[in-house]
Every structure is written in C-alpha cells, then in structure tokens.
C-alpha positions as CSV (number, residue, x, y, z in Angstrom):
1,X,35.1,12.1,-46.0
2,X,33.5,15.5,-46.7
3,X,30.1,14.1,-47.0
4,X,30.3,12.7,-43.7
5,X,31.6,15.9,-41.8
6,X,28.9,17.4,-43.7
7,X,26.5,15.1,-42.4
8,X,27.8,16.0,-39.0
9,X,27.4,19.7,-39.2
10,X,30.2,21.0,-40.2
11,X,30.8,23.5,-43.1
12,X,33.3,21.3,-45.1
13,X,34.4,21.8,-49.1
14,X,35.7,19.4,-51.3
15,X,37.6,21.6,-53.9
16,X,37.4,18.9,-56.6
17,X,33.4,19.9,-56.5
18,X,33.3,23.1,-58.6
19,X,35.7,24.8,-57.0
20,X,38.3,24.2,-59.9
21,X,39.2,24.9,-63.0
22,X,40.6,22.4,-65.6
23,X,44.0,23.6,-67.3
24,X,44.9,22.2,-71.0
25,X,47.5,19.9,-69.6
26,X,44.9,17.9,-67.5
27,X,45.7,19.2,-64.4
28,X,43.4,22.1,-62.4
29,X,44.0,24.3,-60.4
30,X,42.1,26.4,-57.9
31,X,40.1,29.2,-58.9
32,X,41.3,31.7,-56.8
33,X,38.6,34.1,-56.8
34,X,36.2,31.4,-55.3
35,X,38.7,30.1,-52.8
36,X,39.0,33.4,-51.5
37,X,35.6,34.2,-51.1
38,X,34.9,30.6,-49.3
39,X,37.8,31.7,-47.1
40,X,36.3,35.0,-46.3
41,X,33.0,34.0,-45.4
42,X,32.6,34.0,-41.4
43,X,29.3,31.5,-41.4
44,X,30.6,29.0,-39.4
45,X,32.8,28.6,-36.4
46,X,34.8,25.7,-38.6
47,X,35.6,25.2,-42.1
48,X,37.1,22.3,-43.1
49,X,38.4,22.4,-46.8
50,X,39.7,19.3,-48.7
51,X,42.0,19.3,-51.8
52,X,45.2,19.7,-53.4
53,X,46.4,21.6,-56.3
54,X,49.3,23.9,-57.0
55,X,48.1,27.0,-56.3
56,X,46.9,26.0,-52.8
57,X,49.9,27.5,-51.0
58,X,49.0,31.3,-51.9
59,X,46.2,30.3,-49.6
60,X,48.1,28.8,-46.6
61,X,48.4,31.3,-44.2
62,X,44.7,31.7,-44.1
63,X,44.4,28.1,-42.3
64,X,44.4,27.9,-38.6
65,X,45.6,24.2,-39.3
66,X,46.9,22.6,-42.0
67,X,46.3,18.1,-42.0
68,X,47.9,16.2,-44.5
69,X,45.9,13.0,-44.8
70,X,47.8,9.7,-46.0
71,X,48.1,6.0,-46.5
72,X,50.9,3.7,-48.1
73,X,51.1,3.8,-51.5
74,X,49.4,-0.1,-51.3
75,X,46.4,1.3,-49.7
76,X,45.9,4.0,-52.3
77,X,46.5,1.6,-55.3
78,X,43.8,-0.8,-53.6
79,X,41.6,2.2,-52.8
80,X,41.6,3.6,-56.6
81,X,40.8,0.0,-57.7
82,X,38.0,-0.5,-56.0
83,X,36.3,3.1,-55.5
84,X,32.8,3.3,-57.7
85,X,32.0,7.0,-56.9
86,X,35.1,8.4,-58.9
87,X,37.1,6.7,-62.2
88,X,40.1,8.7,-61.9
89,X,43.2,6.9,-61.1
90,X,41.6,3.6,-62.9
91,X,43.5,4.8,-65.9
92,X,47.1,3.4,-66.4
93,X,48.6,7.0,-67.1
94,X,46.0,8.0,-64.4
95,X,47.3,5.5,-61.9
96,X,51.2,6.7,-63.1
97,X,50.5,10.4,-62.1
98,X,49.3,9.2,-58.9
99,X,52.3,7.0,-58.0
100,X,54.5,10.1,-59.5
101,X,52.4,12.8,-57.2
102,X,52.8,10.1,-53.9
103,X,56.8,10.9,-54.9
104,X,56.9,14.3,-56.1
105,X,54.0,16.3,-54.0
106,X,53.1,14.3,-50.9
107,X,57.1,15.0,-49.6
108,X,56.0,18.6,-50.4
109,X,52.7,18.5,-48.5
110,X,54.1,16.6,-45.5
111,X,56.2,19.9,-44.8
112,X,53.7,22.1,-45.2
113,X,51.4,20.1,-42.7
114,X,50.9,20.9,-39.6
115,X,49.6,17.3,-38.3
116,X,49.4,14.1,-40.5
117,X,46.5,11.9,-40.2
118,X,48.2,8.2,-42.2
119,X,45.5,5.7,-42.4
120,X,45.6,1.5,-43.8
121,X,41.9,1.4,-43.4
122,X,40.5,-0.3,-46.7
C-alpha cells in the first residue's frame, strides 16, 4: 500500500521500515525521536504514515485524520499465508499474536479512528 501511494506522489511512511526499534520481548515500538521529526517536517502538503505500535497514541493529536484499515479475520489469515514480501505471521506463535492483536488492539484502534477503511479483497 505505501509503495503505491509512493508511486503516486505522495510522501507516505511505513513505520515497520526503520522507523522502529525492536524491544527484548519481540515486540517494537516507535522510536519517538524519529517519529517526531517525520511529523515535524513541512515538505509536503500530505503525509500519510502507516503502522501500529504502542507508543503511537503520544503521537495522535498530531494527525489531521486518523484511518483504521481492516478486513475479517479470514482475509488476514489468507493474506499472511500467501504474502512472499514479508514471513511474519507464517509462524504458529506469529499467527497466535496476530489473531490475539485482531481481539485485543484492533477494538482499541477502531476507537481511536477517525474513518475505517474494511476490505475482503484477496
């Protein structure tokens, strides 16, 4: 998705690319001091900034909009099977903190949103 916007024209970040750190646990997290910066740069009339981690909500009110993008929990299993570009979620204890993120975060997420954009497209 953020390759395409990119090949659009728009100034568009995928937080996943280096703009994360890794914590012992296996989770990441932001890194904050980038995030800021990104979000203080004016070089662009959008920015569009993909990702999810924990820390993202100390950066909320700095979004004009906030879009929660989702599909049913089939589509994403089907999705993470059949992806080549990423392994993650392949994994059975990958594939478990998925399903347990879809229960625990996406509720989370949703109401922080401002618009949702669910998909079933495979």
């Amino acid at each position: 998705m953020v390759r395409a916007l990119v090949a659009r024209g728009y100034k568009a970040v995928d937080t996943d690319d280096g703009w994360c750190q890794s914590l012992p646990d296996g989770r990441q997290m932001w890194r904050e001091d980038a995030i800021q910066a990104l979000l203080a740069t004016e070089d662009a009339e959008v920015l569009l900034v993909a990702g999810c981690e924990e820390n993202q909500v100390q950066f909320h009110a700095q979004f004009d909009h906030i879009v929660l993008l989702s599909a049913p929990l089939e589509t994403l299993v089907e999705r993470l099977a059949a992806r080549t570009s990423n392994s993650f979620g392949k994994a059975p204890e990958e594939l478990s903190r998925v399903l347990d993120d879809i229960k625990t975060v996406e509720p989370l997420l949703r109401r922080a949103a401002d618009h949702e954009v669910r998909t079933t497209m495979r």
